[in-house]
LUMVONU-694025 format. One record per residue (C-alpha): residue number from 1; x, y, z; residue in three letters. Coordinates in Angstrom, 1 decimal. Each point is the difference from the previous one (the first is absolute). Last residue first. Example, Ala and Ser with C-alpha at 12.3 -4.5 7.8 and 13.67 -1.06 7.14 Angstrom:
// LUMVONU-694025
<node pos="2" u="13.7" v="-1.1" w="7.1" code="ser"/>
<node pos="1" u="-1.4" v="-3.4" w="0.7" code="ala"/>
//
This chain:
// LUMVONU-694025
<node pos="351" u="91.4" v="92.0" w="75.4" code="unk"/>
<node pos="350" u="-1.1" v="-2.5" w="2.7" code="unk"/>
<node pos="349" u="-2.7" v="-2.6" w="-0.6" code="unk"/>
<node pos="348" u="-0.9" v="-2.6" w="3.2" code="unk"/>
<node pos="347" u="-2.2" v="-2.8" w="-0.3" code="unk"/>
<node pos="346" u="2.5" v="-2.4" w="-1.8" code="unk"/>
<node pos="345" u="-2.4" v="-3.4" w="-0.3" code="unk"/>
<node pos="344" u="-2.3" v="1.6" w="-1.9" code="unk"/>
<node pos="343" u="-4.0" v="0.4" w="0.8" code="unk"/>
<node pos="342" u="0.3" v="3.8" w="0.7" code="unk"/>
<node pos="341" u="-2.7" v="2.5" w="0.6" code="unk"/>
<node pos="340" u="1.8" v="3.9" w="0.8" code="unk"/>
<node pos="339" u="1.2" v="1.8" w="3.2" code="unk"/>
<node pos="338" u="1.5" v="3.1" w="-0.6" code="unk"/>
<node pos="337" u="3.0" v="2.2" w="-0.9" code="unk"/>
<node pos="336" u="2.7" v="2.0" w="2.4" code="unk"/>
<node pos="335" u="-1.9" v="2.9" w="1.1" code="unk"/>
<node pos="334" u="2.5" v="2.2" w="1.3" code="unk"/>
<node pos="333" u="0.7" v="1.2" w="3.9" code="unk"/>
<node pos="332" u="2.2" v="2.0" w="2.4" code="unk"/>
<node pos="331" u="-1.7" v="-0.5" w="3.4" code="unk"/>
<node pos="330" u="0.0" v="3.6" w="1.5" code="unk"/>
<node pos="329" u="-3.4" v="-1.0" w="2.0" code="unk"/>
<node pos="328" u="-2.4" v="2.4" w="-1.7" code="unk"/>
<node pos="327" u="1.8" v="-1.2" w="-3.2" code="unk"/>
<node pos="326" u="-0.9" v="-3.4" w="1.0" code="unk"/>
<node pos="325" u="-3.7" v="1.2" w="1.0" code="unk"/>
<node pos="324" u="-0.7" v="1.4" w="-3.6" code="unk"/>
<node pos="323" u="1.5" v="-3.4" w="-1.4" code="unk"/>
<node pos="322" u="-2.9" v="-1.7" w="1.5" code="unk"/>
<node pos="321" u="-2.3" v="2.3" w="-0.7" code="unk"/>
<node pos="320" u="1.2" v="-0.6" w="-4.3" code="unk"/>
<node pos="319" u="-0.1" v="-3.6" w="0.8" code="unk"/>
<node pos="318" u="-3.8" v="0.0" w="1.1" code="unk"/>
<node pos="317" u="-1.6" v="-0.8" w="-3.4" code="unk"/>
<node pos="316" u="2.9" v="-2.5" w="-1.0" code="unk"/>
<node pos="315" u="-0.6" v="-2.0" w="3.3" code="unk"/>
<node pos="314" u="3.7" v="-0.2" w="1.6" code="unk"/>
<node pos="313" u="2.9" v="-2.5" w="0.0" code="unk"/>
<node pos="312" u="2.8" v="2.0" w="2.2" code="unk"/>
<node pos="311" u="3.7" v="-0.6" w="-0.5" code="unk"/>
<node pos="310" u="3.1" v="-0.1" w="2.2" code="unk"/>
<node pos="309" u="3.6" v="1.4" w="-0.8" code="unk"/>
<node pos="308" u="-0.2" v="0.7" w="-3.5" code="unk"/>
<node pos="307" u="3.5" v="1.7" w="-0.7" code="unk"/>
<node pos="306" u="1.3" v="-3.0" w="-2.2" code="unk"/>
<node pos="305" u="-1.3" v="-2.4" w="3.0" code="unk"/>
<node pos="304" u="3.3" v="-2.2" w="-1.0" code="unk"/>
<node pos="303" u="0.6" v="-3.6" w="-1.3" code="unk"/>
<node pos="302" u="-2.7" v="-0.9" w="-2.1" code="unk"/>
<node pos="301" u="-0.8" v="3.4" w="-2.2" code="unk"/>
<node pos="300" u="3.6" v="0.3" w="-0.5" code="unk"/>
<node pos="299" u="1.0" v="-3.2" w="-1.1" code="unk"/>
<node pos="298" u="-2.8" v="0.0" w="-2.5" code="unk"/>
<node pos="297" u="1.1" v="3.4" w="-1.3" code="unk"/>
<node pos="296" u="4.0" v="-1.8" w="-0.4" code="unk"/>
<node pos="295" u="2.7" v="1.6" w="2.3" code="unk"/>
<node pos="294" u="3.3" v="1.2" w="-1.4" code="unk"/>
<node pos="293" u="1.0" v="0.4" w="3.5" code="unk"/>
<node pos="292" u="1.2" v="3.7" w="-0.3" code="unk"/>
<node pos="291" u="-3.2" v="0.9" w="-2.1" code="unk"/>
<node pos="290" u="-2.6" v="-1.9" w="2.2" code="unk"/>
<node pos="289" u="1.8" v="1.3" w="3.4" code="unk"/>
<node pos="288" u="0.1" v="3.4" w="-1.1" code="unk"/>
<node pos="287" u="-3.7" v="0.1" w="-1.2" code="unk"/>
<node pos="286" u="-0.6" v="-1.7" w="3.0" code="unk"/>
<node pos="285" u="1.4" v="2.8" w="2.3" code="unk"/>
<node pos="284" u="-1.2" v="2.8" w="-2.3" code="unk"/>
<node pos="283" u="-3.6" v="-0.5" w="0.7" code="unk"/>
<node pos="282" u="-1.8" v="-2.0" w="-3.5" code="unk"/>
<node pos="281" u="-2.6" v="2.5" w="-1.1" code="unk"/>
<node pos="280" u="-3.4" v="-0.8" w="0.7" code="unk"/>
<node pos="279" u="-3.3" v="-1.1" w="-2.0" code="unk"/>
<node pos="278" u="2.3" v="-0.9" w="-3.1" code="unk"/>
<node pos="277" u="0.3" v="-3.8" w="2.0" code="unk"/>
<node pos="276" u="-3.7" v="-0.4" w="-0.6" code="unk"/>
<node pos="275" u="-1.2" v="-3.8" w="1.8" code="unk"/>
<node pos="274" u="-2.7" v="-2.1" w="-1.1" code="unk"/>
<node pos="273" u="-0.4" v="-2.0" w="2.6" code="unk"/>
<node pos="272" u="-2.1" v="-3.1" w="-0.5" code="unk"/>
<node pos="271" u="-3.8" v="-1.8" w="1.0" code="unk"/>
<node pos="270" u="-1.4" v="-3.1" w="0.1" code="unk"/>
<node pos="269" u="1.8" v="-1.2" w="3.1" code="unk"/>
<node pos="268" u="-0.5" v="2.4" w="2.5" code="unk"/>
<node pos="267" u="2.4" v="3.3" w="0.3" code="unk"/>
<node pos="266" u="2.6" v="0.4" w="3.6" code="unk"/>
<node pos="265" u="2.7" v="-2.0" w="-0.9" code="unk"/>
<node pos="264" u="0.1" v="1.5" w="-3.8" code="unk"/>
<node pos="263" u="1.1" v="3.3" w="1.5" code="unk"/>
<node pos="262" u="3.6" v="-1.9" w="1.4" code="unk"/>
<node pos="261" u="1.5" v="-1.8" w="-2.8" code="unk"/>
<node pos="260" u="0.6" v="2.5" w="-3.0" code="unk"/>
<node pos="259" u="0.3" v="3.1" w="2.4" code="unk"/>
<node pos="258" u="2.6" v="-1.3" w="1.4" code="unk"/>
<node pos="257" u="0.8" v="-3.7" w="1.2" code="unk"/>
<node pos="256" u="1.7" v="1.3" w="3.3" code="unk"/>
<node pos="255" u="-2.4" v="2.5" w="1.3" code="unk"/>
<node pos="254" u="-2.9" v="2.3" w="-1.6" code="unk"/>
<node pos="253" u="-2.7" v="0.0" w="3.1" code="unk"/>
<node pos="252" u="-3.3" v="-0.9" w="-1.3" code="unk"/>
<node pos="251" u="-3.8" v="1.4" w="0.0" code="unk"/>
<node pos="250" u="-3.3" v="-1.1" w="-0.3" code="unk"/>
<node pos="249" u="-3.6" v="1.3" w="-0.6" code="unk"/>
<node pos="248" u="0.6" v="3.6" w="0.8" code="unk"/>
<node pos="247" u="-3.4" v="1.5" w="-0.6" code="unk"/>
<node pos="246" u="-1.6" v="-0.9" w="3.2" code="unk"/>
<node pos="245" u="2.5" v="2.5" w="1.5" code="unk"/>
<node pos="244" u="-1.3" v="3.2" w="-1.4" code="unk"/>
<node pos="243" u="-1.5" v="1.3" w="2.9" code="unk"/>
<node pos="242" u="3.1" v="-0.2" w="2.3" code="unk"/>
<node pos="241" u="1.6" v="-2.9" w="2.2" code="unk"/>
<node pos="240" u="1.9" v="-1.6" w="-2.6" code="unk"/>
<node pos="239" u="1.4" v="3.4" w="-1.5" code="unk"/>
<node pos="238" u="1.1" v="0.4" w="3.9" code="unk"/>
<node pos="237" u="1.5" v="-3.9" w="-0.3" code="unk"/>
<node pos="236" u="1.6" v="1.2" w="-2.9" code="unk"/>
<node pos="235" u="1.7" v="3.3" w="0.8" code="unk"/>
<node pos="234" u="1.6" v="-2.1" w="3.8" code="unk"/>
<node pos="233" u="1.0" v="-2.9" w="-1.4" code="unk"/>
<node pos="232" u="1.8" v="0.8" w="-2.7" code="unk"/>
<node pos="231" u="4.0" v="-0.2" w="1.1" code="unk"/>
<node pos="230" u="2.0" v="0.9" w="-2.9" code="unk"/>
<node pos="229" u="3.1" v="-2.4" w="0.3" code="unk"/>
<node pos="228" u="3.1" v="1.8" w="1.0" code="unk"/>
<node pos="227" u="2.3" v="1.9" w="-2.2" code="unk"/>
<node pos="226" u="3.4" v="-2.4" w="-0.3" code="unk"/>
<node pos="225" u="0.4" v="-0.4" w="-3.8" code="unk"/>
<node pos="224" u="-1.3" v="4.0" w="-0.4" code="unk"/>
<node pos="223" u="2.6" v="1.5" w="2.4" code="unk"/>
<node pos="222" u="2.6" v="-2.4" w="-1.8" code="unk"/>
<node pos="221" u="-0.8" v="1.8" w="-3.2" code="unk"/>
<node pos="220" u="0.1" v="3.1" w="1.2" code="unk"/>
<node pos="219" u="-2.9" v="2.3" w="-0.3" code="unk"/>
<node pos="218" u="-0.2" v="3.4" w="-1.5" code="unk"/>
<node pos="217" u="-1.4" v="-1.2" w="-4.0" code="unk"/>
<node pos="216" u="2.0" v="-3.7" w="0.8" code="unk"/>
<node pos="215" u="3.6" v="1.4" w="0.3" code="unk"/>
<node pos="214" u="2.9" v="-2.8" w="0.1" code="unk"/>
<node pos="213" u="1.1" v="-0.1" w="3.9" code="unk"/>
<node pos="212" u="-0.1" v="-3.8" w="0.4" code="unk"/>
<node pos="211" u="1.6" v="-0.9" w="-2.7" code="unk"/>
<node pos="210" u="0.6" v="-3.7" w="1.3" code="unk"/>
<node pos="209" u="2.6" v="-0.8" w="-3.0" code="unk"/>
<node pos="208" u="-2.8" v="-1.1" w="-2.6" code="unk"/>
<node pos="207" u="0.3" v="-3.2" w="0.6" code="unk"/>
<node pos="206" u="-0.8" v="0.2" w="3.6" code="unk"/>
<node pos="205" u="-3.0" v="2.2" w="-0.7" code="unk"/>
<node pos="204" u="-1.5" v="-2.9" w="-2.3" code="unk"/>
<node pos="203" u="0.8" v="-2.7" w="2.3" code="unk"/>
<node pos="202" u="-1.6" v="1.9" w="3.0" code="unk"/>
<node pos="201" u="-3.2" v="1.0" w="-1.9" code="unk"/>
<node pos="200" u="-0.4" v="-3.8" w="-1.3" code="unk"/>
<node pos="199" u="0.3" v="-1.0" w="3.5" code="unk"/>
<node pos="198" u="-1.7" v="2.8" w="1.0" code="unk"/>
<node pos="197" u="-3.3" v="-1.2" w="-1.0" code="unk"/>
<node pos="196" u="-2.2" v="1.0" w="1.8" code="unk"/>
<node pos="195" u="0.1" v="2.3" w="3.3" code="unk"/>
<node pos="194" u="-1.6" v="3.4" w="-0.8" code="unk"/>
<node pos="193" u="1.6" v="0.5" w="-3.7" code="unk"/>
<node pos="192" u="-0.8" v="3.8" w="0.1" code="unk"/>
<node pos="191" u="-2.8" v="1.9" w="2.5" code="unk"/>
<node pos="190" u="-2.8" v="-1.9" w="-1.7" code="unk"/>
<node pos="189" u="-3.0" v="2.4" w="-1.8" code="unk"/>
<node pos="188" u="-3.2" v="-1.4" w="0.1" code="unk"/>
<node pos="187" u="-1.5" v="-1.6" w="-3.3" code="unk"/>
<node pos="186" u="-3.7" v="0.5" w="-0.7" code="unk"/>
<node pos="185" u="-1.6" v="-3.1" w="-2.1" code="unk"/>
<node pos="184" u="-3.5" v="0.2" w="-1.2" code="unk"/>
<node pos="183" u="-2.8" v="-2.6" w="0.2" code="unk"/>
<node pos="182" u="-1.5" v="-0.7" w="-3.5" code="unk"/>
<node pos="181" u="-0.2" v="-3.4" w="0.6" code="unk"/>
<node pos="180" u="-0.7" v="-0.6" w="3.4" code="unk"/>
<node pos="179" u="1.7" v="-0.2" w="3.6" code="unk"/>
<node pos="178" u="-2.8" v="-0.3" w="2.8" code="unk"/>
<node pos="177" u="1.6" v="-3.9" w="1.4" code="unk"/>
<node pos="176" u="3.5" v="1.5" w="0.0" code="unk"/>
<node pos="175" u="0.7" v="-0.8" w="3.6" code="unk"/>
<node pos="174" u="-0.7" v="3.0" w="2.1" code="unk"/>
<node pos="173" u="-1.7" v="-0.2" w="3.8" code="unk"/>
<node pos="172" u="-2.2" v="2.3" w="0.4" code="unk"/>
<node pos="171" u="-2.8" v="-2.3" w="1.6" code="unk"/>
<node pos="170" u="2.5" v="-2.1" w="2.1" code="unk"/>
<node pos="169" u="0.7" v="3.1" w="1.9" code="unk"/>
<node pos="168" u="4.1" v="0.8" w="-1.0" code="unk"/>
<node pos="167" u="3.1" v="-1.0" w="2.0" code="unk"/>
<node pos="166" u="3.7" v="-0.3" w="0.2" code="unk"/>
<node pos="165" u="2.5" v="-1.6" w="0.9" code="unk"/>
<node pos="164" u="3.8" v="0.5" w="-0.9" code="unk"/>
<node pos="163" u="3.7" v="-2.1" w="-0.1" code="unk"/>
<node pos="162" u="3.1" v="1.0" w="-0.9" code="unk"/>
<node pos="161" u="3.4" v="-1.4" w="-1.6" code="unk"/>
<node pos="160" u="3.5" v="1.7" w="0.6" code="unk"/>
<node pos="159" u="3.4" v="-1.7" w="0.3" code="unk"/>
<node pos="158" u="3.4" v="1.2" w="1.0" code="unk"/>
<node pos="157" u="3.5" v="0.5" w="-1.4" code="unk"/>
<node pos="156" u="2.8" v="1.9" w="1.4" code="unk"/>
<node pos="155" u="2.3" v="-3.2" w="0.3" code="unk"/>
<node pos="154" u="-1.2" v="-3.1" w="-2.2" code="unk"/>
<node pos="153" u="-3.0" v="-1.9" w="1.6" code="unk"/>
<node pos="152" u="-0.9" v="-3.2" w="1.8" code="unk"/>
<node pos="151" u="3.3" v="0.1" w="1.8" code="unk"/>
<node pos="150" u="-1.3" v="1.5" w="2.8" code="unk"/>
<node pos="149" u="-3.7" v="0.0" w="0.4" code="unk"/>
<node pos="148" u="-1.9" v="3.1" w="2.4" code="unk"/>
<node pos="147" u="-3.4" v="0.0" w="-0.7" code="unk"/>
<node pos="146" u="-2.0" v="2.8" w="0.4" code="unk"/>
<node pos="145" u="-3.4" v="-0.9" w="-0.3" code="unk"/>
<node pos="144" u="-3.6" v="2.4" w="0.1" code="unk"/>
<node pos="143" u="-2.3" v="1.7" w="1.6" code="unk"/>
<node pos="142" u="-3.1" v="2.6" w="0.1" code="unk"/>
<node pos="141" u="0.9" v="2.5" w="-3.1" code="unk"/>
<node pos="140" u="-3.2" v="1.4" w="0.3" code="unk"/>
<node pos="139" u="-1.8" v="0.9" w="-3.3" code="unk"/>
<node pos="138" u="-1.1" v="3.2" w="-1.5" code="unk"/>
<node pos="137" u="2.1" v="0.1" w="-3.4" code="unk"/>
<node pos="136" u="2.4" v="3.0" w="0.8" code="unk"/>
<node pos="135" u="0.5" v="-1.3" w="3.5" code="unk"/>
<node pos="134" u="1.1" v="-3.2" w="-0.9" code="unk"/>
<node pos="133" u="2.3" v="1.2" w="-2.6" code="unk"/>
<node pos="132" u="1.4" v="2.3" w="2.8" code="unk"/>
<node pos="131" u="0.4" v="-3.6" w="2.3" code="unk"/>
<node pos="130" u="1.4" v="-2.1" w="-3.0" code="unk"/>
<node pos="129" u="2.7" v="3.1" w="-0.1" code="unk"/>
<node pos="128" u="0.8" v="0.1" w="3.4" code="unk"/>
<node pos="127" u="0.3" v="-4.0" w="-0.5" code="unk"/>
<node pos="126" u="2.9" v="0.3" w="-2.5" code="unk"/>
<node pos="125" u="1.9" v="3.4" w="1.6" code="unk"/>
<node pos="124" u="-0.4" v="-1.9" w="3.5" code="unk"/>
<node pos="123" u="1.3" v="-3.0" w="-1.6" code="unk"/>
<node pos="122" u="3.0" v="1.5" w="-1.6" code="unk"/>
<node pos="121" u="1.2" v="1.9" w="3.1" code="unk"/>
<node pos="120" u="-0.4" v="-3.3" w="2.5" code="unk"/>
<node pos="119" u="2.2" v="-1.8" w="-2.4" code="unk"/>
<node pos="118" u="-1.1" v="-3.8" w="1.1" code="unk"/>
<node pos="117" u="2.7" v="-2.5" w="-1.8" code="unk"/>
<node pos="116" u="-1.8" v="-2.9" w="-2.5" code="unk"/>
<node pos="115" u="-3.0" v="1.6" w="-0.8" code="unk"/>
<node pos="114" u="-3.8" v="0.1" w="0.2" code="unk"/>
<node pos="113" u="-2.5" v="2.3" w="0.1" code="unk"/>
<node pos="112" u="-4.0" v="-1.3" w="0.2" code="unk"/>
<node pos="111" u="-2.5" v="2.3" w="0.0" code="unk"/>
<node pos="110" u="-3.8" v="0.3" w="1.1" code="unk"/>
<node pos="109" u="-2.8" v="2.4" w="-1.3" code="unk"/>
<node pos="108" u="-3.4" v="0.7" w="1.8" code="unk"/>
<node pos="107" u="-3.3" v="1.3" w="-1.6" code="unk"/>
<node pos="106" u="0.8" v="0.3" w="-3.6" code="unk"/>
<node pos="105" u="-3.8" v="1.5" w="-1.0" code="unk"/>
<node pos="104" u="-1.2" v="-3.0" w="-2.9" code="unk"/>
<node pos="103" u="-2.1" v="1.5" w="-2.8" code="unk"/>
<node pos="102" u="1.6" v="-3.0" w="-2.6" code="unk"/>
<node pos="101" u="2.9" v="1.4" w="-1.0" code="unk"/>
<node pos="100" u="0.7" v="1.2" w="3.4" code="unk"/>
<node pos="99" u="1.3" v="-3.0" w="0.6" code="unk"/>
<node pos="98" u="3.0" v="0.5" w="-2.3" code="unk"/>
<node pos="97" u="0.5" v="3.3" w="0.7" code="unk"/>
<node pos="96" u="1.0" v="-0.9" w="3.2" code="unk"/>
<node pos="95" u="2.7" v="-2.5" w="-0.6" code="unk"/>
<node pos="94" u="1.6" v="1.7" w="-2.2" code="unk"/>
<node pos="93" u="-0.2" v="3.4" w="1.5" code="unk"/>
<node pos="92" u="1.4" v="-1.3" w="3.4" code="unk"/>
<node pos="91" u="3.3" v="-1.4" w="-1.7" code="unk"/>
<node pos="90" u="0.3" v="2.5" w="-1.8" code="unk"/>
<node pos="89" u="-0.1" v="2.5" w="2.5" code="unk"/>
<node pos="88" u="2.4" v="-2.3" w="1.9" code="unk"/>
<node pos="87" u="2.3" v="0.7" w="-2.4" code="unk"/>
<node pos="86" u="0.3" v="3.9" w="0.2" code="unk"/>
<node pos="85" u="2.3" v="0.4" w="3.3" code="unk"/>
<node pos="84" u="2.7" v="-2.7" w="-1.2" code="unk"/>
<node pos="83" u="2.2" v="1.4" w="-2.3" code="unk"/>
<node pos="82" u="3.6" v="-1.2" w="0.3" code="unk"/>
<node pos="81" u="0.3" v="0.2" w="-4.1" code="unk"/>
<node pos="80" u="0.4" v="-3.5" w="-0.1" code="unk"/>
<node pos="79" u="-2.5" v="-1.3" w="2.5" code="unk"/>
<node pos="78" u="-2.7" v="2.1" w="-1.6" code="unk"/>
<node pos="77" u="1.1" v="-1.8" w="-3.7" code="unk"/>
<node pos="76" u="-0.4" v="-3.3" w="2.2" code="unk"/>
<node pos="75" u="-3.5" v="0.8" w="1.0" code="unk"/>
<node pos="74" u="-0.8" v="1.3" w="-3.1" code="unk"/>
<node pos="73" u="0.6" v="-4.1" w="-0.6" code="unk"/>
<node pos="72" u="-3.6" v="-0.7" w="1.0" code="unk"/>
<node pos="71" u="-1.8" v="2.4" w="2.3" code="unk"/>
<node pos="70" u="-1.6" v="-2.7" w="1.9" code="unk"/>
<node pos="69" u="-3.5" v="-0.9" w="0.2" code="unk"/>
<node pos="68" u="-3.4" v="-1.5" w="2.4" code="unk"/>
<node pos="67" u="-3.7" v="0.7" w="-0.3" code="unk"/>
<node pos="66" u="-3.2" v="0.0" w="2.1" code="unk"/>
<node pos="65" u="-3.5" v="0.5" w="-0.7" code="unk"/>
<node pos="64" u="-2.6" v="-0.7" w="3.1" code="unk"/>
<node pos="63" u="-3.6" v="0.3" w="-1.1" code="unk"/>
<node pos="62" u="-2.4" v="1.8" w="2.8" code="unk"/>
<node pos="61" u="-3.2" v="0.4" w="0.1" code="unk"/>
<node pos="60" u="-0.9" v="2.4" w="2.5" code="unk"/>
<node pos="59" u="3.3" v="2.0" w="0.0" code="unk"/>
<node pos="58" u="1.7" v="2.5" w="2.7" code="unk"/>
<node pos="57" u="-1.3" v="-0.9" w="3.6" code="unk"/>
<node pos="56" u="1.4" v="-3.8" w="0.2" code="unk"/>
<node pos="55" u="3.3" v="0.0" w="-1.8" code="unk"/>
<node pos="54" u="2.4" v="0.4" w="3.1" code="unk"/>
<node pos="53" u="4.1" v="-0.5" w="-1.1" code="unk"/>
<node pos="52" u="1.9" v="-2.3" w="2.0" code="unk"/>
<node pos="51" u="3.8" v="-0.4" w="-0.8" code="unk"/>
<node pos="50" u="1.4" v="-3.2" w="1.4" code="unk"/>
<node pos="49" u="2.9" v="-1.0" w="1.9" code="unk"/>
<node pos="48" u="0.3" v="3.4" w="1.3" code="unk"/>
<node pos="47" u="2.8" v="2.8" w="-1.0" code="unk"/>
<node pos="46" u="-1.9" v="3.0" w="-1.4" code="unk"/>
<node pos="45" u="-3.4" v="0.7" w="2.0" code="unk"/>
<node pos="44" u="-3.0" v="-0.9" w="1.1" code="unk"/>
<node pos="43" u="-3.4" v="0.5" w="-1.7" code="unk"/>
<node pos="42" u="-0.1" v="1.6" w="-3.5" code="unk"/>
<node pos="41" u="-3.5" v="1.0" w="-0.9" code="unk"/>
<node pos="40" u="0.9" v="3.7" w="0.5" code="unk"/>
<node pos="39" u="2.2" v="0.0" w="-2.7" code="unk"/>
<node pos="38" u="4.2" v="0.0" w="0.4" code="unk"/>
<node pos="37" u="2.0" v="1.2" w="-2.6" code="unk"/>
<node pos="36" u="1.7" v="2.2" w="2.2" code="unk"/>
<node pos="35" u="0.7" v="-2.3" w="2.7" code="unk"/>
<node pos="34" u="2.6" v="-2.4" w="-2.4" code="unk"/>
<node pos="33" u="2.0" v="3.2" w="-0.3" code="unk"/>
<node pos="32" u="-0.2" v="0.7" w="3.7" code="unk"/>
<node pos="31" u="1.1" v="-4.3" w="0.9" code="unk"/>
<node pos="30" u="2.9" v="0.1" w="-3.2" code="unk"/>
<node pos="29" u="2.7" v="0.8" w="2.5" code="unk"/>
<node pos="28" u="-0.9" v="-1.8" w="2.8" code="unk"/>
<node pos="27" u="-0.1" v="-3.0" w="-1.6" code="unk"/>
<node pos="26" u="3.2" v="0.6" w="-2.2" code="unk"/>
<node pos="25" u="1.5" v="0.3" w="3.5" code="unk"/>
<node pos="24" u="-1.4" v="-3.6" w="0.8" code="unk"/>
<node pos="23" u="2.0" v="-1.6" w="-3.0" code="unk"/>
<node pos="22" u="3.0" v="1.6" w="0.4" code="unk"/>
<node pos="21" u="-0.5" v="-1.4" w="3.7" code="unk"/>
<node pos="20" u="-0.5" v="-3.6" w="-1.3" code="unk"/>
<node pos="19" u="2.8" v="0.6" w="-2.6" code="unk"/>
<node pos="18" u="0.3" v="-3.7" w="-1.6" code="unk"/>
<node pos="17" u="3.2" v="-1.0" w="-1.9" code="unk"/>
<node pos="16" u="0.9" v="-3.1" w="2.1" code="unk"/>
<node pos="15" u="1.9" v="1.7" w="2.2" code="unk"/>
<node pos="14" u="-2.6" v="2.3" w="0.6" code="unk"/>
<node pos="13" u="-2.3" v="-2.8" w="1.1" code="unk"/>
<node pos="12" u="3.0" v="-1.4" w="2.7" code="unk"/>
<node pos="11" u="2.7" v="-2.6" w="-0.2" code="unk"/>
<node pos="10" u="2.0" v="-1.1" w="3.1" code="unk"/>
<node pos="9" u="3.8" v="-1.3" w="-1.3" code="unk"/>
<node pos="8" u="-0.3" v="-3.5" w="-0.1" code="unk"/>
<node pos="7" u="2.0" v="-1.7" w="3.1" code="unk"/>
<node pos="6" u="3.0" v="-1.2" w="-0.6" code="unk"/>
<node pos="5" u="0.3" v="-4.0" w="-0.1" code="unk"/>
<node pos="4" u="1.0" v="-1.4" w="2.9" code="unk"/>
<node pos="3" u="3.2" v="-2.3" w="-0.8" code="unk"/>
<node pos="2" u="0.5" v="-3.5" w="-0.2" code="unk"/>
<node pos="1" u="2.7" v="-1.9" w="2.2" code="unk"/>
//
């Protein structure tokens, strides 16, 4: 005579690793941070299957610009020092510098957080810090994706990546078509490494015994690793909006691939870089992490913004107004060399 098998033991979400109601406090707790950044063309609010954002009364001719990042591996360096209130600055400033590159206003921003257990604490400290990046570049954080995955990730960690749109009338739209020989190159200062390469900055650091107190000239080292991103936005879209603005002919946001990689993006075929490095002195961060690393010039130059954190192509004739209005904006600046005729293959000189 068989017997009745036991009945399985009732499983639930939680069970399975899923906090529904962690998941609804975070919610709640990020909703007035969220607000903040709110503009007046955001309709609705946080929590929607959709966000809506109106369009109609600000632009006539309206081009759409949007962009997407992470933070790289400075994510895992944040997750290792248990600070989580800076990084989605980064995250923010990455994506929204990029489209401002070419006269965009980031008009909305979304992010997606994921991880394998929900720690209510951490989250709020990440996405507080996505909304006050928000808020210092203009846009409305209007959504975004919590997800929830046990098992997909080692305890403590989490993942980051953004996305932002923006807009520009059709007619002011920037895409390197004005650049010329002749052009001149001003350099805007970057806040430290921003968010590239930190592989190579997390390698080197490790190796040299994470000192993160050693004295960089009043900062700590670790306090310069983990600065946040410079956020732009808001000095170059006023320089974009005054009298000297048809003399800015292109511009480009210094991210992974350097200064060797990025500049050349935004000039026409024909034409080169010819870049200065004397122009500005190397900040103390990079001049650590070139020394301790043993890093090559080249290596350098293609891996970090090497204190160049976005750069303007300008008319020669009008550069010295532009860098009038920079200073008038406390935007620490250098002219970093010029635009020249080049028929090689390798269109970019550094030195």
């Amino acid at each position: 005579m068989s017997s009745t098998p036991p009945a399985p033991t009732p499983l639930t979400y939680r069970d399975a690793g899923v906090d529904i109601d962690a998941g609804n406090e975070l919610v709640e707790r990020i909703k007035p941070l969220v607000k903040r950044s709110f503009r007046p063309e955001v309709m609705g609010g946080l929590g929607g299957f959709g966000a809506l954002f109106d369009l109609s009364g600000k632009y006539r001719e309206p081009v759409l610009v949007s962009g997407t990042d992470g933070v790289g591996t400075k994510l895992k360096l944040a997750q290792q020092l248990g600070r989580h209130d800076t990084i989605g600055i980064d995250l923010v400033g990455m994506c929204v510098n990029d489209v401002l590159v070419q006269g965009a206003e980031p008009l909305f921003f979304l992010d997606y957080f994921a991880t394998g257990k929900l720690d209510v604490e951490t989250t709020v400290a990440v996405v507080g810090g996505i909304a006050r990046g928000c808020e210092m570049a203009g846009c409305a954080l209007i959504g975004g994706e919590t997800a929830e995955m046990p098992d997909m990730y080692a305890p403590g960690e989490y993942d980051l990546a953004g996305f932002t749109v923006g807009a520009v009338e059709k007619s002011q739209l920037l895409d390197g078509r004005q650049v010329r020989a002749g052009d001149v190159m001003i350099g805007i200062a970057s806040s430290g490494p921003h968010s590239n390469g930190y592989s190579l900055i997390r390698r080197i650091f490790d190796r040299a015994g994470r000192p993160g107190d050693t004295d960089l000239g009043g900062t700590r080292l670790i306090d310069a690793l983990m600065a946040p991103t410079a956020l732009y936005v808001k000095p170059v879209l006023e320089l974009l909006r005054g009298g000297n603005a048809p003399a800015i002919h292109a511009m480009a946001h210094i991210t992974g691939g350097g200064l060797t990689e990025n500049i050349i993006r935004v000039i026409p075929d024909g034409l080169g870089i010819d870049i200065a490095t004397s122009a500005w002195t190397l900040p103390p961060v990079f001049d650590w992490l070139q020394r301790e690393g043993a890093v090559p010039p080249h290596e350098m130059w293609r891996t970090f913004n090497c204190g160049i954190g976005f750069v303007l192509v300008v008319a020669q004739a009008q550069a010295t107004a532009i860098e009038a209005e920079l200073g008038r904006l406390d935007l620490a600046h250098w002219r970093i060399g010029e635009v020249v005729a080049s028929d090689r293959a390798e269109r970019v000189r550094i030195g």
